[in-house]
N, C-alpha and C positions, 0 to 999 in steps of 0.2 A: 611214239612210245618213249616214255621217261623213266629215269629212275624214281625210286619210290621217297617218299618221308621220310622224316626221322619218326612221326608218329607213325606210319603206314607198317614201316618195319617193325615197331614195337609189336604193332598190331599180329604180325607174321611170328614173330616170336611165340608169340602164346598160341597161337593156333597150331593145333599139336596132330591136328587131321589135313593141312594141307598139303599138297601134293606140288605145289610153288616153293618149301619151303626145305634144305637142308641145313641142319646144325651139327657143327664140330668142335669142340672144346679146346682142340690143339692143331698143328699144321705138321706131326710128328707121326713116326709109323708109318700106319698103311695110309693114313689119311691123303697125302697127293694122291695116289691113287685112287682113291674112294673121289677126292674133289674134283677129278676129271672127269670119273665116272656121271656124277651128277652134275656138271658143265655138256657134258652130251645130250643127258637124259634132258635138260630144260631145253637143252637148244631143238631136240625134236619134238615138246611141247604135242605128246603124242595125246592127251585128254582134250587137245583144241583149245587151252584157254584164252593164246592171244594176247597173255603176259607176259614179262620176265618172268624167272624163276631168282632165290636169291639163296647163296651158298652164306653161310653165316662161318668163320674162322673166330672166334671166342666165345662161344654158346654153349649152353647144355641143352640136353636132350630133351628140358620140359624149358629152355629158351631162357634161363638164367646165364648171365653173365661167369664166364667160367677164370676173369681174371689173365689169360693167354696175351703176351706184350705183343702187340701191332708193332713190328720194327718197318724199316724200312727195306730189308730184307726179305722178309717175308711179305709183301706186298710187290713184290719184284719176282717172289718164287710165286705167286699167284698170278702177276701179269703173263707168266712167261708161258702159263696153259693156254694162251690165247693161240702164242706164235712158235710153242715148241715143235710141232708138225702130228703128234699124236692124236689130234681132234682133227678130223676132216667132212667135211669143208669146215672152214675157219670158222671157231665160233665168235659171236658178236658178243660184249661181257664188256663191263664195266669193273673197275679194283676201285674201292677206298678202304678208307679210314672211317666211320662213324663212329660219335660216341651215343650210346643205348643204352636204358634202362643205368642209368649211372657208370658207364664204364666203356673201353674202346673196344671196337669189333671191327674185324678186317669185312665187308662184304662185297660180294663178287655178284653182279645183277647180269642176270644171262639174258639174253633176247631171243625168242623164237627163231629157228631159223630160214631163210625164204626159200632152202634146197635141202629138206631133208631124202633121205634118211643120212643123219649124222652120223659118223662113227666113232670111237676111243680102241687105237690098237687093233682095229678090224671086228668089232663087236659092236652094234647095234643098242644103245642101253636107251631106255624109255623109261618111264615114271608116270603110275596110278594110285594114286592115293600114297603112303609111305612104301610103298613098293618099287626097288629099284631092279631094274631085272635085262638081260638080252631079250631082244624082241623076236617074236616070234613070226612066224609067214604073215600071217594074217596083220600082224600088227607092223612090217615090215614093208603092206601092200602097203596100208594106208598114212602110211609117211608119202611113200613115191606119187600116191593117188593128190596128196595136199599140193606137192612143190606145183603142178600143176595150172592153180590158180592164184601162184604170186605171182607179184612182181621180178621174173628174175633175171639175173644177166644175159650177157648175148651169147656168153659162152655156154648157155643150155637152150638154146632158141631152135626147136627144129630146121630142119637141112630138109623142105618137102619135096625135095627133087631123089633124095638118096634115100635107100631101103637098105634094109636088112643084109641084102647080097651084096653091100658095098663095105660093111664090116668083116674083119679075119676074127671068124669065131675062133682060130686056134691063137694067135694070139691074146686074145681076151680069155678062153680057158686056161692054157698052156703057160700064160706068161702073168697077166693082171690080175684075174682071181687072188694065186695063190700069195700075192704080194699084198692085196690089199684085204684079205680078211685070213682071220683068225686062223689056222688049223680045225677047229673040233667046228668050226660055223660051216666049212664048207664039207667037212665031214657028215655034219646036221642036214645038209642043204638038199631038200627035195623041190627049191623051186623050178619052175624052165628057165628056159634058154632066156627067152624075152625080160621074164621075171627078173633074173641076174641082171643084162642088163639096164635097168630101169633102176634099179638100186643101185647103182654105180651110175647113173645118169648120164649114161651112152644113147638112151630112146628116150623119149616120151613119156611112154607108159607100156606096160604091157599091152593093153587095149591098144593102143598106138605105136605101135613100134618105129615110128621115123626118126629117123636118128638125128643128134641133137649135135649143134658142132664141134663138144666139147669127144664125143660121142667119130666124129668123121678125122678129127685132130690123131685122138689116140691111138684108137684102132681100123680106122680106114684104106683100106684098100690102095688108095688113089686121090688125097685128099685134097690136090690142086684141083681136078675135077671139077669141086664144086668150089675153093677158094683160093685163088691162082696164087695168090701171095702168100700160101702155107710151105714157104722153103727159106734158104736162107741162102742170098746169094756170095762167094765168094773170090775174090780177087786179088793175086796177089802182082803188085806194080812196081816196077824193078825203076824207083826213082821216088820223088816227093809229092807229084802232082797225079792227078785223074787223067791227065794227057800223056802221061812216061808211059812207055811197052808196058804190057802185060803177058806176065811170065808163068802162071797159071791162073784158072778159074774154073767155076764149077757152079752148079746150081742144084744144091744138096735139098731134095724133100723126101716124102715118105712116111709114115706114120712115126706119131714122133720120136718113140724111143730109137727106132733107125736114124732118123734123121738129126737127130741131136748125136748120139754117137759116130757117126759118120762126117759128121762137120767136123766133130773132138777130133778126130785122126789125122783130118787133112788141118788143124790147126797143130799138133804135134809134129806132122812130117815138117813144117816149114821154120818150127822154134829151134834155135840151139842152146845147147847148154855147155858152159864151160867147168871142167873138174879141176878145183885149187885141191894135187895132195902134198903140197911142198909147204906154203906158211901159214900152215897147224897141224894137229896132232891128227885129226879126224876129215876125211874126205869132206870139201866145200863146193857144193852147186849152186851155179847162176847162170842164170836162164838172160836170154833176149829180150823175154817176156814172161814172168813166171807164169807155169801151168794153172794156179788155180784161180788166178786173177782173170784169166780170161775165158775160164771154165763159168764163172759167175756174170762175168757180164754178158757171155751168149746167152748164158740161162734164162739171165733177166730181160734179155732183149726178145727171146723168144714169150716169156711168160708175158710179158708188158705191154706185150704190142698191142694191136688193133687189129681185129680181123673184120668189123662192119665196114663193108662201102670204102673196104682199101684194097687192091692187090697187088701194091709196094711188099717184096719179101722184106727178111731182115739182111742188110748189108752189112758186109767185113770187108774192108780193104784193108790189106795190108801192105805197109810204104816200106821204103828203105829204113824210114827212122819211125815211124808207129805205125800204130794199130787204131785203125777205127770202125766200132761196133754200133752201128744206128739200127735204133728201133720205131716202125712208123709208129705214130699216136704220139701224142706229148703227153705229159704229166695227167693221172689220173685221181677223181675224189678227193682226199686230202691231202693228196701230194701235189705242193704248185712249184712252179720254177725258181719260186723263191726260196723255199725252204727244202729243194729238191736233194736226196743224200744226205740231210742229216740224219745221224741218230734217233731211231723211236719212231719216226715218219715215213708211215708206207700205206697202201693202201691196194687194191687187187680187183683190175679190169675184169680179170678171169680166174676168177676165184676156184672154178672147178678146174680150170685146165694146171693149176699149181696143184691140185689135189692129184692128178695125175705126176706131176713131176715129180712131186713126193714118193708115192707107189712105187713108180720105176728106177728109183733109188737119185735122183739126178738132183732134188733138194732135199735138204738135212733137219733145217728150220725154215722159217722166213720171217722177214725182214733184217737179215742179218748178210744177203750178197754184198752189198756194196762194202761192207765193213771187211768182208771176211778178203775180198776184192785188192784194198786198201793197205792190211794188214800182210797180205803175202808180196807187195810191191815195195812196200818198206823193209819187208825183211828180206827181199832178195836185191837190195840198193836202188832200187831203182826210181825213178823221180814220180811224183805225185798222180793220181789220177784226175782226167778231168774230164768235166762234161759241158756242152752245150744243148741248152732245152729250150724248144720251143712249143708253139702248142701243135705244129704237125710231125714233129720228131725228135725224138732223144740219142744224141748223139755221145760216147764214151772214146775219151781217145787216151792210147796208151802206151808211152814211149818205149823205144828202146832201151836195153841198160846204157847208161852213159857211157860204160868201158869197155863194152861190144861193140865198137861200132868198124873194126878193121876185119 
């Protein structure tokens, strides 16, 4: 599937009845909001067309050029609906620049996506004909009934060993739910039990309720069970080498919002922080290792890894003088070991299990960890991040501050 023409698009302009097509004049007001809206509504492609959909940013409403300058700004506030965390799962979308019909037009080419049902802010939006709207049951099945028959990641591949009774329905009502939809949706919401699940993509389908890995990851009972390497091991080694004593260790799993907070605790008990209130005006903390830097690279070491045909957990050693956070799997889709940790360059083994991390408040955005990673290690002095990639693991290592070391 490609992007369209420069004629093809004209063509979409004037066509004042499709259901492929929204037009905006400006990227002002409600409008982000409305163009997220409609980044949902194409990426769940709930008519079945098997298209893109295509957002138009300097259009009128019968597809004239409305004159609206394409900055470079604004082509940056449109990329950033890909990766702000508000659409989940990620939608797939294109930004340019075209010029049409005599004049520039920012357009954003959506692609179907291979795991609906999509959401914006916990609402469901779908598009028939110029009708943009929250979906209803019925039209909420048959999202979940599609994903189905794609192509999709590992991280929604049924677990045929594991049922129903290996999921905590009170964590999934009690805790997920009310994080990942709406107020008035779940207000709205007479579907079941299974139903809910299957639109968060924890089962299969209602008709099938085997729970899908992404599905035994979140809210699973006991999720080594069925994937040994779903923990993250810990060690902390009073020396520089894998051969020096070890002073504690642990082997932190559990579903993952336990399991990620729980590893966060035992990485806080072992950090120190020193309080400068003598040379400045205002209390100065520095850390061993600042907190958020290493808050991001667990994240990412858990979100990144590999869970087919490995049950290598994720490793933290922690040395006398760093930190090292190895994630099994190397570099995934467009991320190679070349161009690994630059800016703008990411890509997502387990696209649905980030839609989890996101829910449970644990990512903000993404593609923005390693930056954010980066930027609190510079500001709390400390020396550079670095990694080692190969194609069976990613490794992150992270020194101590240079002037903690007594």
């Amino acid at each position: 599937m490609s992007v369209y023409s420069d004629e093809e698009l004209e063509r979409m302009l004037d066509d004042l009845e499709s259901d492929l097509v929204e037009r905006k004049e400006s990227f002002r007001g409600d409008v982000p909001k409305k163009a997220r809206q409609a980044v949902c509504a194409f990426s769940n492609d709930l008519p079945d067309h098997n298209r893109p959909g295509v957002l138009f940013i300097g259009a009128g409403d019968a597809g004239q050029p409305s004159g609206y300058p394409v900055s470079d700004e604004l082509l940056r506030s449109l990329a950033d609906m890909k990766t702000d965390g508000n659409i989940l799962p990620l939608p797939v979308c294109t930004v340019e620049k075209r010029s049409l019909k005599g004049s520039e037009m920012a357009v954003v080419t959506v692609f179907p996506s291979d795991m609906p049902p999509v959401k914006y802010e916990g609402r469901i939006w779908v598009r028939t004909g110029s009708r943009r709207s929250i979906a209803n049951e019925q039209e909420e099945r048959i999202l979940s009934e599609k994903r189905r028959y794609k192509n999709l990641p590992f991280d929604l591949h049924p677990v045929p060993e594991a049922s129903l009774n290996d999921l905590s329905k009170v964590l999934f009502e009690s805790e997920y739910l009310p994080a990942a939809f709406a107020p008035e949706i779940l207000e709205a919401n007479n579907r079941t039990y299974e139903e809910r699940l299957a639109s968060c993509r924890m089962i299969v389908s209602p008709d099938n309720p085997v729970p899908t890995l992404v599905g035994i990851l979140a809210l699973g009972k006991r999720p080594r069970a069925f994937f040994p390497g779903a923990s993250v091991q810990f060690l902390r080694i009073d020396g520089e080498e894998l051969a020096d004593p070890v002073i504690d260790e642990e082997n932190v799993d559990g579903p993952l919002r336990e399991m990620l907070s729980k590893i966060g605790q035992k990485l806080s008990a072992h950090n120190r922080v020193f309080v400068d209130i003598v040379s400045s005006p205002t209390e100065k903390r520095t850390y061993d290792y600042p907190p958020p830097a290493l808050q991001q690279l667990l994240y990412n070491a858990v979100l990144h890894r590999t869970y087919e045909k490995m049950n290598t957990p994720v490793r933290i050693y922690w040395f006398n003088d760093r930190i090292e956070i190895i994630s099994p799997g190397g570099p995934y889709g467009n991320v190679t070991r070349e161009n690994f940790g630059r800016p703008g360059i990411t890509d997502y083994r387990n696209p649905n299990l980030a839609e989890v991390m996101k829910v449970f408040g644990f990512v903000q955005a993404f593609g923005r960890g390693i930056a954010v990673a980066r930027r609190a290690l510079e500001a709390n002095g400390s020396s550079p991040l670095e990694f080692e990639v190969d194609r069976s693991a990613v490794k992150a290592v992270v020194h101590k501050h240079p002037k903690k070391d007594a």
